[in-house]
C-alpha positions in Angstrom: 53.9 7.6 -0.2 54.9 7.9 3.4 57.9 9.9 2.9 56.3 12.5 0.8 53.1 14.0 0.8 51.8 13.8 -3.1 51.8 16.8 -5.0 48.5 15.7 -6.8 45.7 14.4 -5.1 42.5 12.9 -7.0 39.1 13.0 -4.7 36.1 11.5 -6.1 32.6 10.4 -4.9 29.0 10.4 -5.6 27.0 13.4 -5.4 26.4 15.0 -1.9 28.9 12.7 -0.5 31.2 15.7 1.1 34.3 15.6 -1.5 34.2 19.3 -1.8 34.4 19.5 2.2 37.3 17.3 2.3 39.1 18.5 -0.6 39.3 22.6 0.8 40.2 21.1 4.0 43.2 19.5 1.8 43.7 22.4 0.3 44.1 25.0 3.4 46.3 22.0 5.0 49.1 21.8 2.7 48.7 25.5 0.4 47.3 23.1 -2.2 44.7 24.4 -5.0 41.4 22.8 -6.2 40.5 21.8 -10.0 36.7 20.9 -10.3 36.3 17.4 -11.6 32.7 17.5 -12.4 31.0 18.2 -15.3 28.3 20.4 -14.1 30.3 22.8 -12.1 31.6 23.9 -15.3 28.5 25.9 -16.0 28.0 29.7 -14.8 24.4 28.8 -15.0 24.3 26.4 -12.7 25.7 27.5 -9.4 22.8 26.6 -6.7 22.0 23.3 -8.4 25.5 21.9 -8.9 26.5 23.1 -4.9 29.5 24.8 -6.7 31.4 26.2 -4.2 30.3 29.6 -2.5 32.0 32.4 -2.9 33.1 32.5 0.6 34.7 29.1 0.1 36.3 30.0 -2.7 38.3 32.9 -0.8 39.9 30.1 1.4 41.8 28.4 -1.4 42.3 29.1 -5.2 39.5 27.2 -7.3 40.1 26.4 -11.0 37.7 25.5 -13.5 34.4 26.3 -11.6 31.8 28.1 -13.2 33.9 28.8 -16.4 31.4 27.8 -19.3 27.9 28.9 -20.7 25.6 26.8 -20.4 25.4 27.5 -24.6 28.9 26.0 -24.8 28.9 21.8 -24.1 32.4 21.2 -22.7 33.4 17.5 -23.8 35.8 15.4 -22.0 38.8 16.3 -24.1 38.5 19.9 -23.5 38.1 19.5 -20.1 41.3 17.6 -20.2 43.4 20.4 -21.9 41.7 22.8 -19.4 42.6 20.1 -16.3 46.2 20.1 -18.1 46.9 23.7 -18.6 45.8 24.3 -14.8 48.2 21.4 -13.4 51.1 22.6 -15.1 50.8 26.2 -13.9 50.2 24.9 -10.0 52.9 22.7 -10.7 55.2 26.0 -11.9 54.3 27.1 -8.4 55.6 24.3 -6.5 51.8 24.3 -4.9 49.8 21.0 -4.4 46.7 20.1 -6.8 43.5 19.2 -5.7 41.2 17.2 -8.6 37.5 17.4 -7.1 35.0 16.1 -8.7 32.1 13.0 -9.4 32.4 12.7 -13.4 34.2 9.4 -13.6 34.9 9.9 -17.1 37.5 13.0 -16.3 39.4 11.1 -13.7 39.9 8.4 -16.2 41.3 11.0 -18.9 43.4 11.8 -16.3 45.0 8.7 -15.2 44.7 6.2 -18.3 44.5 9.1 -21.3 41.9 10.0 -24.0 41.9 9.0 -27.1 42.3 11.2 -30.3 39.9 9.8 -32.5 39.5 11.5 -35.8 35.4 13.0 -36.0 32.9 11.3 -37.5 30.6 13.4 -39.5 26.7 13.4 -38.5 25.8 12.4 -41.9 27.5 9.1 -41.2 25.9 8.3 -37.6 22.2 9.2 -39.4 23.1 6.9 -41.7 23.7 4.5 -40.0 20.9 5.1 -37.8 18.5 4.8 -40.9 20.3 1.7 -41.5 19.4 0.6 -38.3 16.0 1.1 -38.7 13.3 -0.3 -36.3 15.6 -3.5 -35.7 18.0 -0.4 -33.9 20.3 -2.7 -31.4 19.5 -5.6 -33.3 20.9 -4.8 -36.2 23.7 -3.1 -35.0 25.4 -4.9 -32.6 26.4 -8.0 -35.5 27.9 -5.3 -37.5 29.8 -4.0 -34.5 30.7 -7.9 -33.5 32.8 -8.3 -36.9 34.4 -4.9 -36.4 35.1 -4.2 -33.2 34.2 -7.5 -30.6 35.9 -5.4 -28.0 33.7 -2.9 -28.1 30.3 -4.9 -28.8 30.9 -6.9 -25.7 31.4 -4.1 -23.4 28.6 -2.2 -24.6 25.5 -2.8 -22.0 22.2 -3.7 -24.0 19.8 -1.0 -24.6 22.8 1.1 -25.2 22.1 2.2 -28.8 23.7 5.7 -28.6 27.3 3.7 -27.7 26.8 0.9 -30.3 25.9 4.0 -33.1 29.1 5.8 -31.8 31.5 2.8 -31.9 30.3 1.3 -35.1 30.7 4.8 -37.3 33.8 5.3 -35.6 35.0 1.8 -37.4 33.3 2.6 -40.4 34.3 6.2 -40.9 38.4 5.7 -39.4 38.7 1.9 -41.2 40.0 1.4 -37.3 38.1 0.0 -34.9 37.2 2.0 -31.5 39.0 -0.4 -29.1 41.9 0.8 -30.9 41.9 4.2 -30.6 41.5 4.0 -26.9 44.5 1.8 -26.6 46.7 4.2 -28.4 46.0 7.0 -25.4 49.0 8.4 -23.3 47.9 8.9 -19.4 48.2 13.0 -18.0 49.1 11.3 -14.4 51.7 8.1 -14.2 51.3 5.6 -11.8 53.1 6.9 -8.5 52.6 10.6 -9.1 49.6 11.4 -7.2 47.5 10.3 -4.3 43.8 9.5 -5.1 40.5 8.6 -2.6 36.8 7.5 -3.2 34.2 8.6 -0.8 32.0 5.4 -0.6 29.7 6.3 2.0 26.3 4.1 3.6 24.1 4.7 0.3 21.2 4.7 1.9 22.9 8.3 4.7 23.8 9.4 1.0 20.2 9.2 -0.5 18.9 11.1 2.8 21.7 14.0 2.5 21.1 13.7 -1.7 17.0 14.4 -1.0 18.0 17.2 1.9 20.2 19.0 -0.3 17.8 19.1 -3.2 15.2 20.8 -0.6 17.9 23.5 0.6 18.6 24.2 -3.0 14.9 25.1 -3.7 15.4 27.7 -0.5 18.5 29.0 -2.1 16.9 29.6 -5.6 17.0 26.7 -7.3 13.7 27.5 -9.5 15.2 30.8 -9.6 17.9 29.9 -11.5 16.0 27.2 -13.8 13.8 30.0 -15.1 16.6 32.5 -15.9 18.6 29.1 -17.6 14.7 28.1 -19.4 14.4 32.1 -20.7 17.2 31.4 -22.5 15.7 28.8 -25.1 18.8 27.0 -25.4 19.3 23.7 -27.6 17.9 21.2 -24.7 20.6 18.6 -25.9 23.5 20.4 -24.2 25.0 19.7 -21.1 23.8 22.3 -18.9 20.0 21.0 -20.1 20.7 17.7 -18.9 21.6 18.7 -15.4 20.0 16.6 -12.3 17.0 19.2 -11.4 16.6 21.4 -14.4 14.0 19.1 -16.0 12.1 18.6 -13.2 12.2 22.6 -12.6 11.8 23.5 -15.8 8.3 21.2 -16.0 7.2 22.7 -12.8 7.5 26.3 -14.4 5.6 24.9 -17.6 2.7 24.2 -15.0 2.8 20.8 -15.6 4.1 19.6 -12.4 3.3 20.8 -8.9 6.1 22.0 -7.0 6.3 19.1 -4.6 5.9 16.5 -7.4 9.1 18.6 -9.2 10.9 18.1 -6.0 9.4 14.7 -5.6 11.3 13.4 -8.8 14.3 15.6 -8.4 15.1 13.7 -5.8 14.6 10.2 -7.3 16.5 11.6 -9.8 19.3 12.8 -7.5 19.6 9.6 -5.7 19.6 7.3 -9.5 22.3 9.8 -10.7 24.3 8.7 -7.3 23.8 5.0 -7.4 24.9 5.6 -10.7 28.2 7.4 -9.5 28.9 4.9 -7.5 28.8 2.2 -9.5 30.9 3.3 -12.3 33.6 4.2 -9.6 33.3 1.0 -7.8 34.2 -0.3 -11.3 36.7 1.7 -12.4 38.8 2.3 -9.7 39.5 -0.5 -8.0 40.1 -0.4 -4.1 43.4 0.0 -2.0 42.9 -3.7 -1.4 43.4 -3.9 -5.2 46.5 -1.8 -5.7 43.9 1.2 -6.4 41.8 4.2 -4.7 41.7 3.7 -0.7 37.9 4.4 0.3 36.2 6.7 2.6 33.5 5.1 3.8 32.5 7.8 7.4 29.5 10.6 6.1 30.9 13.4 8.5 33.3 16.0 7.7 35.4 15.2 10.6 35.2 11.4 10.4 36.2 11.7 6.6 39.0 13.8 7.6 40.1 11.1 10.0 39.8 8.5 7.6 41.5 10.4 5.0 44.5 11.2 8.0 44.9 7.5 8.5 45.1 6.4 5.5 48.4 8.8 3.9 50.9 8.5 6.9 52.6 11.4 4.8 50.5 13.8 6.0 50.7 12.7 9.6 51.2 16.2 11.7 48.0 18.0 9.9 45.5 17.0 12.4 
């Protein structure tokens, strides 16, 4: 890509890792526009504790996909892709540049490899197979899953029961196994169209920023916004109730926690949820030095920039 910038560029990292920094510095450089990549950022609800962009920020560059779901309505991966989709095509109708932004592995991969269209599998059939399951859970499962889909049974880490359930009644209920499905996907993003970076910072200058931030966000109304979310009495299985911070929050207002022990585990929490990041990056998109994602590995703003500069000799001139 040295002779032309990309008109598509993927930024991913961990949480608190400064991806958001880097990719509106990207975007006042070249005119581009950001598309959030993360799957809490999608909920009005959750502005403080997501660090969603302030409005101030989002004055500086056009921001898609930020804030546009209640926290009643659980986005999955696929509508997040049509969203992604929708967005990209209009930007590229423009002629602008897009900006992908974001730490949900899962919506990078839609991107770049596809998603697959399986057919749904009616709850009755996962409960029964549940049932099935019955105290032996993994241990009956996973032989069932072994003589229908070995692909999927061998990938699937133990303890994973909620995977095993999912891959098994997909089999069952389609007569095709999983692995399948996911090979018959079509990638949104080719090979060559688009430039793509991993912040990889030192983990253990990420854990101090991740535990720092979680303070700030109680000073900008973190518990504030956990009790307006609480009031609600939504269904605690959705998204937005899953969120790093809103049970801790949510157990301090319940007067079952104090409010350093809330903050205490928030940031454990915070700092699981970015190892956790990291790893499944690491995994799934290889480094330069693989034919993959160059890393970042500088904390600062202006170091990543640097790094970022250095490493796409098509944007030489920005500074």
């Amino acid at each position: 890509m040295k002779d032309e910038a990309p008109r598509i560029w993927l930024i991913a990292g961990p949480t608190a890792s400064g991806k958001s920094a880097l990719a509106l510095r990207l975007a006042q450089a070249v005119g581009g526009e950001l598309i959030n990549a993360d799957s809490m950022q999608l909920y009005a609800d959750l502005h403080v504790l997501t660090a969603r962009p302030p409005r101030e920020e989002t004055l500086l560059a056009p921001h898609h996909l930020f804030g546009v779901a209640d926290a009643a309505d659980g986005w999955s991966v696929g509508r997040w892709l049509d969203a992604a989709r929708a967005v990209l095509d209009d930007i590229a109708r423009w002629r602008r540049v897009a900006i992908v932004v974001g730490g949900t592995g899962l919506y990078f991969r839609a991107l770049t490899h596809g998603l697959a269209q399986i057919p749904p599998v009616p709850r009755e059939v996962v409960d029964r197979l549940a049932a099935e399951a019955g105290a032996a859970g993994e241990l009956a499962l996973r032989p069932r899953l072994a003589r229908l889909d070995p692909e999927a049974e061998a990938r699937i880490e133990r303890g994973d029961t909620q995977r095993l359930l999912r891959a098994l009644s997909v089999a069952e209920h389609t007569g095709r196994s999983l692995t399948a499905w996911q090979a018959d996907t079509k990638a949104t993003l080719a090979p060559g169209t688009y430039g793509a970076v991993v912040l990889e910072p030192d983990r253990e200058a990420l854990y101090a920023r991740c535990d720092a931030r979680l303070q700030a966000m109680l000073d900008e109304g973190a518990l504030e916004e956990v009790r307006a979310l609480m009031a609600r009495h939504l269904d605690p299985a959705l998204p937005a109730m899953k969120a790093v911070g809103v049970r801790e929050l949510a157990e301090h207002l319940a007067g079952r926690l104090s409010l350093d022990e809330a903050l205490a585990l928030a940031q454990q929490e915070t700092r699981r949820y970015a190892k956790r990041q990291m790893t499944w990056l690491r995994n799934q998109t290889p480094s330069s030095a693989n034919g993959g994602w160059p890393r970042l590995t500088a904390m600062g703003a202006e170091d990543q920039w640097r790094q970022f500069l250095a490493l796409n000799p098509s944007l030489t001139g920005l500074g």
